[in-house]
Each structure stands twice: as structure tokens, then as C-alpha cells.
Residue frames as qw, qx, qy, qz and C-alpha x, y, z in Angstrom:
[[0.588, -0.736, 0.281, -0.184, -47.42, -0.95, -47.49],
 [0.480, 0.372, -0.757, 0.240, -43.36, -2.60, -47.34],
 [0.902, -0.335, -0.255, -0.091, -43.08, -5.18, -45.27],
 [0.260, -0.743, 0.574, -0.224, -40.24, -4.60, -42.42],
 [0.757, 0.030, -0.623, 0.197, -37.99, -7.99, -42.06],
 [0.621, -0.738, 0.230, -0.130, -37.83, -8.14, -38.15],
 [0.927, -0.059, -0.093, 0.358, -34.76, -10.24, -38.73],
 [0.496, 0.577, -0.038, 0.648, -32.77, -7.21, -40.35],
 [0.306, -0.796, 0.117, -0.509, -33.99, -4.60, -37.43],
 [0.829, -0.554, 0.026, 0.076, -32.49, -7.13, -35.20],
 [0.773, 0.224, -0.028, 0.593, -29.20, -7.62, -37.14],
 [0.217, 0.630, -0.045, 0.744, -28.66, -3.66, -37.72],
 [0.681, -0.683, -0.153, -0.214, -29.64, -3.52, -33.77],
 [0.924, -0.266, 0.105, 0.254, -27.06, -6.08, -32.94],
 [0.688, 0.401, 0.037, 0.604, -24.70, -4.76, -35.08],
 [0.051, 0.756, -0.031, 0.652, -24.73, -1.21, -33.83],
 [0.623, -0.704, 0.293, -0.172, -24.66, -2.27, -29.89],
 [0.824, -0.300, 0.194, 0.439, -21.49, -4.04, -31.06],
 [0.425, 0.606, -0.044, 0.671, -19.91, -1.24, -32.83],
 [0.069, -0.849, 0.180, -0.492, -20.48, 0.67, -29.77],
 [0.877, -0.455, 0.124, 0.093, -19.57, -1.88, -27.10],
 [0.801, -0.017, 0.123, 0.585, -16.08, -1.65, -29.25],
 [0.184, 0.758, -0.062, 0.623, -15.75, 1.80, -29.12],
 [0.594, -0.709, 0.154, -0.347, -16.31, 2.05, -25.69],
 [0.910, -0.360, 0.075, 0.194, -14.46, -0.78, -24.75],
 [0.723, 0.359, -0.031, 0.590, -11.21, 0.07, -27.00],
 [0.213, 0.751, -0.164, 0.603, -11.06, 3.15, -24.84],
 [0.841, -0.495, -0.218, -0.029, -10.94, 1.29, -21.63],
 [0.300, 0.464, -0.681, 0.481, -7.67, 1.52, -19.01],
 [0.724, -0.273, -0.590, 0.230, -6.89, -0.55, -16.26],
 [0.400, -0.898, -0.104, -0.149, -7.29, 1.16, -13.30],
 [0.612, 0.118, -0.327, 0.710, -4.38, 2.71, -11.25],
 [0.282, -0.940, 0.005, 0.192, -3.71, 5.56, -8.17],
 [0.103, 0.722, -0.381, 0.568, -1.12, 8.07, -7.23],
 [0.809, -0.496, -0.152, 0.276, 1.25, 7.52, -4.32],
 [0.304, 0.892, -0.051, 0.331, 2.83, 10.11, -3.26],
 [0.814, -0.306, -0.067, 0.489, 7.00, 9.60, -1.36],
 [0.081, -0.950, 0.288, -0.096, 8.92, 12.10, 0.14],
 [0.782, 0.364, -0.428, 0.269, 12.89, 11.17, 0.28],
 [0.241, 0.209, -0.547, 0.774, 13.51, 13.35, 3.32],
 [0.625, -0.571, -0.494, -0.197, 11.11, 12.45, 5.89],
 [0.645, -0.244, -0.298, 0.661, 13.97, 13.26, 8.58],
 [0.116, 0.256, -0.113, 0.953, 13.22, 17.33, 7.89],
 [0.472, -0.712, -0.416, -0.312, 9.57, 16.74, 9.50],
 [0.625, -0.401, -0.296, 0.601, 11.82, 16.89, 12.90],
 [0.268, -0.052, 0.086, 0.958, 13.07, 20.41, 12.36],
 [0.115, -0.465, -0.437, -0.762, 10.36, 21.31, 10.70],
 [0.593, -0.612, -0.520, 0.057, 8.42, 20.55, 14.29],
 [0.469, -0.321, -0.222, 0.792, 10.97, 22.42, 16.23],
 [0.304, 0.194, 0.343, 0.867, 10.47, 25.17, 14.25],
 [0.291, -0.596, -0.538, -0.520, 7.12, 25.43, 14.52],
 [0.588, -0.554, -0.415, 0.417, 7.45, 24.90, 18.31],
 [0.531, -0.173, -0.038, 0.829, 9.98, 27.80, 18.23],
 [0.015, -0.436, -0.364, -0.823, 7.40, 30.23, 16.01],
 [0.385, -0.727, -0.502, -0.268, 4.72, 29.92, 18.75],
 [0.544, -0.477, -0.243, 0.646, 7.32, 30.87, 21.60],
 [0.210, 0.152, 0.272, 0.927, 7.96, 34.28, 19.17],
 [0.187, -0.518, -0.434, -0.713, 4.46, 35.08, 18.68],
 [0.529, -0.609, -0.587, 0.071, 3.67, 34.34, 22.18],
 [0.607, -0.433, -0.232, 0.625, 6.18, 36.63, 23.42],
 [0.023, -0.026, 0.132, 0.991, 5.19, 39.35, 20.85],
 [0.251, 0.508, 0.634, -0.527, 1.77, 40.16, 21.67],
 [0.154, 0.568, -0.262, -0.765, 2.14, 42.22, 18.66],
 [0.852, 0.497, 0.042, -0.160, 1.87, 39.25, 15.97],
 [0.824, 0.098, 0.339, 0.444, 4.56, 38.07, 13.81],
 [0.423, 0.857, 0.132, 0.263, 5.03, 40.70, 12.38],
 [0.108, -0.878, 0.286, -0.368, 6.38, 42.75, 15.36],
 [0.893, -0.428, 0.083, 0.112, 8.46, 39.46, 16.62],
 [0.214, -0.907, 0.303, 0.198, 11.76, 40.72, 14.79],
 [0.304, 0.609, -0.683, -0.265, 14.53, 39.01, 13.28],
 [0.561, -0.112, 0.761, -0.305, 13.65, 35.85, 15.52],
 [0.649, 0.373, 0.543, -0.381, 10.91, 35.35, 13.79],
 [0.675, 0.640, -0.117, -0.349, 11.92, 36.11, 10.50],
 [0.244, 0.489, -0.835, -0.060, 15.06, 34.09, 10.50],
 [0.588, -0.006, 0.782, -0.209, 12.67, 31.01, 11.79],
 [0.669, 0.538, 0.369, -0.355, 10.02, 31.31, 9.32],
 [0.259, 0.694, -0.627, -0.240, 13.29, 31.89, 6.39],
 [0.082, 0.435, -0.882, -0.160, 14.53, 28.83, 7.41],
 [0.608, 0.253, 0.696, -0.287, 10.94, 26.91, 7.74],
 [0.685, 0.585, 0.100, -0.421, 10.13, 27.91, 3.99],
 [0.103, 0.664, -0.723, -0.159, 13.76, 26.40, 3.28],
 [0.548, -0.029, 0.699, -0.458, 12.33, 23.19, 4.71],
 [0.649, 0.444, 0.381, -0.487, 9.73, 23.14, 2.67],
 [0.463, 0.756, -0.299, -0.353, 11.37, 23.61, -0.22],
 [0.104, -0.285, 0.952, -0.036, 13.73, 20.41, 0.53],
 [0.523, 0.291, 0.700, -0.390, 10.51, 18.94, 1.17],
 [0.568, 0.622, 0.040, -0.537, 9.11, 19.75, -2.08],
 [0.312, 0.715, -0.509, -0.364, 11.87, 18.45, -3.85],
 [0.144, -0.364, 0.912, -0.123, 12.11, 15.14, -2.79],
 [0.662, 0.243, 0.389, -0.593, 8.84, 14.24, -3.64],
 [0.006, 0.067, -0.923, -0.379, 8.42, 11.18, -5.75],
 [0.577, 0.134, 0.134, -0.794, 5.31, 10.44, -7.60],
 [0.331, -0.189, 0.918, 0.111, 4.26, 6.80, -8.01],
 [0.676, 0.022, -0.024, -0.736, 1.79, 5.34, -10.48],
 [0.229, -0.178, 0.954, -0.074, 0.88, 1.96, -9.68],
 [0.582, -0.015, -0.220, -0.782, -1.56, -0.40, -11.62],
 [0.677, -0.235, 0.581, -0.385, -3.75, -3.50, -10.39],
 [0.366, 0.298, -0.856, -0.211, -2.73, -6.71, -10.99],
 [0.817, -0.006, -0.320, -0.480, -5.30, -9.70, -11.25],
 [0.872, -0.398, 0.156, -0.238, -5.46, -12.97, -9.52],
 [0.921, 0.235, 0.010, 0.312, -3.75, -14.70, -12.42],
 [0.348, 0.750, -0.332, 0.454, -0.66, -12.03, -12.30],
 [0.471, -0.710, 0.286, -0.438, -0.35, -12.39, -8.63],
 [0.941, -0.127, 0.313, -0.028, -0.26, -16.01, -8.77],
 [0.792, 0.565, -0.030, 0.231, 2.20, -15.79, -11.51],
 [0.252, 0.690, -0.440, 0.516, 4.94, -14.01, -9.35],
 [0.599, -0.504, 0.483, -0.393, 4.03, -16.35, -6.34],
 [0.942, 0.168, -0.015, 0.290, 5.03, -19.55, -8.75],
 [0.450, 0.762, -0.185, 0.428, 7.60, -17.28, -9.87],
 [0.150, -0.639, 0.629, -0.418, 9.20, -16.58, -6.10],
 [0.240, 0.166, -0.843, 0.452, 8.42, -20.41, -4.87],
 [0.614, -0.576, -0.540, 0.010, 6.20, -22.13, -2.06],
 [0.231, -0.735, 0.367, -0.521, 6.40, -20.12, 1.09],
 [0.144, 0.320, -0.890, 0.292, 7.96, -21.90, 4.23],
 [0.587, -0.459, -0.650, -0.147, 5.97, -25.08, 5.56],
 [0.596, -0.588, 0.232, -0.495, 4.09, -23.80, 9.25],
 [0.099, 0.218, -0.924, 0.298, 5.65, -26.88, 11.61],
 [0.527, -0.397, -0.738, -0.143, 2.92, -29.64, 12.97],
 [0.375, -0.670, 0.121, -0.629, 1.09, -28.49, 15.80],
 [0.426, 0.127, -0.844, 0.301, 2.16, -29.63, 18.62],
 [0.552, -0.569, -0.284, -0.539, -1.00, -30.31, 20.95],
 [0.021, 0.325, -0.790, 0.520, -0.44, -30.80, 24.93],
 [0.375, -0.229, -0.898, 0.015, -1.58, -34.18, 26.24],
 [0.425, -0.313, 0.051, -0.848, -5.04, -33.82, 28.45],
 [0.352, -0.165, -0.921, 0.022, -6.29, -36.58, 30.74],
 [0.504, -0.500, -0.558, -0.430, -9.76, -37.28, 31.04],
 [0.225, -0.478, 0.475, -0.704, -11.18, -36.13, 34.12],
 [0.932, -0.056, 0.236, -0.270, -12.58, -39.68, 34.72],
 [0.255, 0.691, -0.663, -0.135, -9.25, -41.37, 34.35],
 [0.939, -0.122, -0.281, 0.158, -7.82, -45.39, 34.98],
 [0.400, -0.735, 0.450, 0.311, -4.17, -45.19, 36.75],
 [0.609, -0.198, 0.388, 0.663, -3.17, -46.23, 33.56],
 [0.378, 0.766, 0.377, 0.359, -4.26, -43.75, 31.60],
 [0.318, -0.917, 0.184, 0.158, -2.54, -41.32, 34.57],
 [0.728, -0.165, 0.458, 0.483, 0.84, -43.43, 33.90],
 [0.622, 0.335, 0.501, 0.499, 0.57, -43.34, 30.54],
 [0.113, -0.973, -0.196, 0.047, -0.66, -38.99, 30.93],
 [0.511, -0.738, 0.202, 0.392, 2.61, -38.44, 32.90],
 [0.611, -0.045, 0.608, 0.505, 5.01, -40.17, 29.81],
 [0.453, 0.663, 0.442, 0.399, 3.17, -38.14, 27.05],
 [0.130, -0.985, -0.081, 0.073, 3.45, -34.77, 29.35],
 [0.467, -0.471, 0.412, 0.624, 7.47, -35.55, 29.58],
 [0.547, 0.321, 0.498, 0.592, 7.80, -36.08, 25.73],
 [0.424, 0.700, 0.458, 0.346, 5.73, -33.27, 25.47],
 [0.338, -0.879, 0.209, 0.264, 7.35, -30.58, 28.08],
 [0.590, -0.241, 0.483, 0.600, 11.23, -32.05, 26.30],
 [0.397, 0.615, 0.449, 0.512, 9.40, -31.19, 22.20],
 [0.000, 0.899, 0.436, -0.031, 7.97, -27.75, 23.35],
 [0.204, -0.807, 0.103, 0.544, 11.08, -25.76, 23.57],
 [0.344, -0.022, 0.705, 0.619, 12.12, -27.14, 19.78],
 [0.290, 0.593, 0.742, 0.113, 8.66, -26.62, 18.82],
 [0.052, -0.954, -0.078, 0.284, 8.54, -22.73, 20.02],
 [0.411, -0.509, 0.516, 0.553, 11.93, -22.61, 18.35],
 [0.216, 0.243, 0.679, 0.659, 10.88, -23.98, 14.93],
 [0.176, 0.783, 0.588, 0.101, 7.68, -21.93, 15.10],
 [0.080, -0.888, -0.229, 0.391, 9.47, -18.68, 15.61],
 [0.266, -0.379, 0.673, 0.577, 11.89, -19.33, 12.95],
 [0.190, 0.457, 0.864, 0.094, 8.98, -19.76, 10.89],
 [0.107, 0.945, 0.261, -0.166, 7.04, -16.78, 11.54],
 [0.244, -0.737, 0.328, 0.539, 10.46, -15.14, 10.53],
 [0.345, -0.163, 0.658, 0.649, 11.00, -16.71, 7.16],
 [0.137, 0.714, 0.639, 0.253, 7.08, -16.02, 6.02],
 [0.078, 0.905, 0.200, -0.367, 7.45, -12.89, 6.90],
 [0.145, -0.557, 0.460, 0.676, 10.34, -12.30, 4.90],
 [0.147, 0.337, 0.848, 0.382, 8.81, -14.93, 1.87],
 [0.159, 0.695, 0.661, -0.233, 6.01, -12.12, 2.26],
 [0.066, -0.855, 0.314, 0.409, 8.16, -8.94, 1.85],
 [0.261, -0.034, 0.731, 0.629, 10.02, -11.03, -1.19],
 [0.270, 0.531, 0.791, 0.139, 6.33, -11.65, -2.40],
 [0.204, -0.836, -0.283, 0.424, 5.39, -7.98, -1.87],
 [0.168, -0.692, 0.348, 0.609, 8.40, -6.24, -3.63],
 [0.269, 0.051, 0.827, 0.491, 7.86, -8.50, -6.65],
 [0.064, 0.701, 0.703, -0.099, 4.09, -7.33, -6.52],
 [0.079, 0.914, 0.166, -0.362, 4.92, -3.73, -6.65],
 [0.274, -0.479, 0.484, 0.679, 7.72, -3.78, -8.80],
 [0.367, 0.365, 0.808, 0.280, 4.83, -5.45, -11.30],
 [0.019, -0.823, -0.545, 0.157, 2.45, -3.01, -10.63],
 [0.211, -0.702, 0.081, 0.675, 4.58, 0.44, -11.13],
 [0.523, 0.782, 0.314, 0.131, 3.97, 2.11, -14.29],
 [0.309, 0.745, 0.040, 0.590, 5.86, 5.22, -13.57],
 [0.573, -0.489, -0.265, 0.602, 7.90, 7.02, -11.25],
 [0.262, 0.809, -0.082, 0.520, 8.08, 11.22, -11.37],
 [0.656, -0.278, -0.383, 0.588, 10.54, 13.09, -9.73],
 [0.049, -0.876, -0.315, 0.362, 10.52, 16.53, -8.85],
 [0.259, -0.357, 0.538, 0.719, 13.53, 17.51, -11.45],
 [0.543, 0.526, -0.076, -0.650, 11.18, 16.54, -13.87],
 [0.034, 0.471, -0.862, -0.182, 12.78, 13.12, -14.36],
 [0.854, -0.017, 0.000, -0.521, 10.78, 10.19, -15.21],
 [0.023, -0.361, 0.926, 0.109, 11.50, 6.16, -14.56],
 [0.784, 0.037, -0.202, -0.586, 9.03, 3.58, -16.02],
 [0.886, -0.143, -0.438, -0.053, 9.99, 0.60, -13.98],
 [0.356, -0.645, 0.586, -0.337, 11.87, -0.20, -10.64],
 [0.655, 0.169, -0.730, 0.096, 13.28, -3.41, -9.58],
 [0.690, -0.669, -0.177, -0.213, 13.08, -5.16, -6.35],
 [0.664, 0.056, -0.320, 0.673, 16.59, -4.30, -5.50],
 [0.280, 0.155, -0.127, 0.939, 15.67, -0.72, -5.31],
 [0.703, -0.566, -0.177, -0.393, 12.39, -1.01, -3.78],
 [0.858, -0.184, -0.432, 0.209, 14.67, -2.97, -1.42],
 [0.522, 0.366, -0.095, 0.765, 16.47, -0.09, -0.96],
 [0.282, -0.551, -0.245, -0.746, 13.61, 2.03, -0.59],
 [0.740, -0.562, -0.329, -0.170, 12.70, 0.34, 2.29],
 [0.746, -0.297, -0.382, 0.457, 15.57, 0.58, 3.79],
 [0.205, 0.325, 0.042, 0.922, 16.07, 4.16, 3.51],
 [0.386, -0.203, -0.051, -0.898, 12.36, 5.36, 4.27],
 [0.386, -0.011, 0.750, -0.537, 11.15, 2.29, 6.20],
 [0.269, 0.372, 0.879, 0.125, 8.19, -0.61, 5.37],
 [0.282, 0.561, 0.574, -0.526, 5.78, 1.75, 5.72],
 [0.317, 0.572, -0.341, -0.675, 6.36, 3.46, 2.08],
 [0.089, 0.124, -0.948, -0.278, 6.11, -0.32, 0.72],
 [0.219, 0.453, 0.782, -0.368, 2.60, -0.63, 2.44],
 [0.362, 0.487, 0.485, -0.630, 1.37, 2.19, 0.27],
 [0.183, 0.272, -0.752, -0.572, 2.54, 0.89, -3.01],
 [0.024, 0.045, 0.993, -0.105, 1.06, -2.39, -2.07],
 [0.119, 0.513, 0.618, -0.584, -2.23, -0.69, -0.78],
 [0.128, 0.490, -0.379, -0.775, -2.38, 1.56, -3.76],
 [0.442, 0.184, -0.555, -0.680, -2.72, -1.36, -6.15],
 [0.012, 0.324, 0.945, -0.047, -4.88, -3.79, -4.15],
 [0.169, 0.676, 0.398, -0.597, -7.44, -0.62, -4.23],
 [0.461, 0.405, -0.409, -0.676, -7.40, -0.10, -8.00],
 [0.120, 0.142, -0.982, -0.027, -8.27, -3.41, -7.86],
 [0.159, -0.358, -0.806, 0.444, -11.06, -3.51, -5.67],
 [0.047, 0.639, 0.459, -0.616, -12.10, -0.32, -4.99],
 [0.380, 0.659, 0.513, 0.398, -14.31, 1.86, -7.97],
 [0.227, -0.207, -0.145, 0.940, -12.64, 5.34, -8.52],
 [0.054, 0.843, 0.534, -0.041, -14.82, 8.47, -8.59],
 [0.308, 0.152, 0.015, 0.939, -13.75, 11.63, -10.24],
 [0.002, -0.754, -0.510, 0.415, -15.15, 14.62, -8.77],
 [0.279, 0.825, 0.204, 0.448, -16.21, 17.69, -10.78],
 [0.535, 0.020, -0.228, 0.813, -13.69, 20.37, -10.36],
 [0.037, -0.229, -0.098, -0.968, -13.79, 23.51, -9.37],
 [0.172, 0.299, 0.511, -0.787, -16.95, 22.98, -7.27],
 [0.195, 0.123, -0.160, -0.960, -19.02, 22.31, -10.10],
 [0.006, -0.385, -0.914, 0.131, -22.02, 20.30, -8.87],
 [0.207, -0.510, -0.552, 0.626, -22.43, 22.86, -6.75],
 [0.126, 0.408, -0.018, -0.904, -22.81, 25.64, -9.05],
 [0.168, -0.200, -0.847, -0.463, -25.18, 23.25, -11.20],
 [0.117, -0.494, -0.841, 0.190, -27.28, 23.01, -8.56],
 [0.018, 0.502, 0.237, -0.832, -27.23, 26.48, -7.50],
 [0.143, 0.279, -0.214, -0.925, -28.67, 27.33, -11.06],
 [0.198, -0.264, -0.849, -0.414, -31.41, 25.02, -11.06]]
């Protein structure tokens, strides 16, 4: 009978759940979504009319579309034109998540945000008072009634520069985060700058900056889940 070293069965153990822990791991990627930006957001308008304008047709041909006539076919022509604008304008972001330390590294990188002014607190006398504590009430209420329009003044001038120090913070955050840009030509850009994110926004509005932003705080955060294509739980199940 051989005698088994229990050391070895541990080594060759150890050894083999780290050969695979580095296979597995060496095939690892950092998470990332899809975000998907239209350039001409301004044809939804038309496109609405349009639509409006089909139902008046169909309504007025009992018959269907079909039997609504040139009306109809010179709407629906110029809806699939539409579309086709639409289609083209499509940009496809990929964005990946960026860690505490990366975040923090482009908030050194842009600066302290603006200091919040001292609160300014309005004087209260005790309902069990002296007359000089009333005196002395009255004198704190002037000072403070004279501060309060400076105060409201520096605080809204405040809320105005954090928000912008946010939107700096923000555009630096997604320019980090963008892997890739497709375009519908078939063109590809692998980085953006925060001029032309700057741009972006002004063209197509915050909201297209929210879902960059959103994008990678959710590959962050949130655990993706591919689903089987094609329905094919479902057709697992069905054959069990």
C-alpha cells in the first residue's frame, strides 16, 4: 500500500485553483453599456405632424390606407424619409466605469469646487426675555435684515458656480469613460474631449450628457445580465 503525502494533494490542489483563477481572471473586462444619440432630434416634430396628418387620411378613408390616395402616400413617403434622417444620425456610445480612485483623480485634476458661504442664521429671542435681551434682539435683527440681501446674493452665485464646477466635473468624467464612438457612415472615434462633449451639449441639450454619465455610474454599480437570444430559455423549458 503507497502512502499519499497529503501535503502534495494540497499543493497540486492549490496549484490548479490558481491556474484556473488565472485563466478566468485574464479573460476578465471592465464593465461598460451602450448609449444610444440621435443628432437630429428636431425631425421628432415633423415626424409628429405627420403622424397627426396620417390619422386625419385614414379617418377620412373608411377604406384604410390603402384607399386614402396620394395624400396618404405622399405622407407616409415623406415619414419613411424621416426615418431615414433619423437613422442616420445615430451615434453609438460605449462608455466604461470608472472607480473611486479615477473619479477622484479628475476631481484633483479640475480643483476644489466653490466654498458654500457661512450660514447666516436669523436672531430668535427667547420667549422669556429681559428688556435687554429685547434691546440687544432688535440690534442683531437690523445687522441681520442689512446681511440677508448679500447673503441671498452670495448664495445664489454659489449655487451657480457648483453647478457649473459640476458640469466641468461631469464632462471630464465622461470624456474618461468613452471607449468608442460609432457613427452611422460606419466611422469610428475612440476618444472625445470635453470641448466637444461641450458642444454636444449645446447642440442636443444636458440631457444627452445625463446618459453618458448614467451609463457609466451603472456599469459601475449595477450587475449586467445577458439574456439568451432568440427566446431560448423558453424553448429549453418547453423541451423538458
Amino acid at each position: 500500500m503507497n502512502d499519499v503525502d497529503p501535503s502534495a494533494s494540497e499543493s497540486i490542489a492549490a496549484d490548479f485553483e490558481g491556474d484556473a483563477f488565472d485563466d478566468w481572471i485574464g479573460g476578465a473586462t471592465v464593465s461598460k453599456r451602450s448609449v444610444a444619440i440621435y443628432g437630429k432630434p428636431g425631425l421628432y416634430a415633423e415626424y409628429q405632424e405627420l403622424e397627426r396628418e396620417l390619422e386625419r387620411i385614414e379617418a377620412e378613408n373608411k377604406g384604410g390606407g390603402e384607399m386614402a390616395g396620394s395624400g396618404f402616400a405622399k405622407v407616409t413617403a415623406r415619414m419613411a424619409e424621416i426615418y431615414d434622417e433619423w437613422i442616420e444620425s445615430k451615434s453609438t456610445w460605449i462608455v466604461r466605469a470608472l472607480d473611486d480612485d479615477q473619479t477622484k483623480e479628475l476631481e484633483a485634476e479640475l480643483g476644489e469646487g466653490p466654498l458654500k458661504p457661512d450660514e447666516l442664521v436669523e436672531p430668535v429671542l427667547p420667549a422669556k426675555h429681559t428688556e435687554n435681551q429685547a434691546k440687544a434682539h432688535t440690534l442683531k435683527m437690523r445687522a441681520y435684515e442689512e446681511a440677508k440681501p448679500l447673503h441671498d446674493e452670495a448664495v445664489k452665485e454659489h449655487e451657480a458656480a457648483n453647478a457649473e464646477y459640476v458640469t466641468q466635473l461631469n464632462l471630464r468624467i465622461i470624456a474618461e469613460a468613452v471607449e468608442r464612438i460609432d457613427f452611422a457612415n460606419g466611422r469610428v472615434q475612440h476618444s472625445i474631449t470635453v470641448e466637444r462633449l461641450l458642444s454636444l451639449k449645446k447642440k442636443l441639450g444636458e440631457r444627452q450628457l445625463l446618459k453618458l454619465i448614467n451609463a457609466s455610474q451603472l456599469a459601475l454599480l449595477a450587475e449586467p445580465e445577458i439574456h439568451a437570444p432568440f427566446s431560448q430559455d423558453s424553448s429549453e423549458t418547453d423541451q423538458t
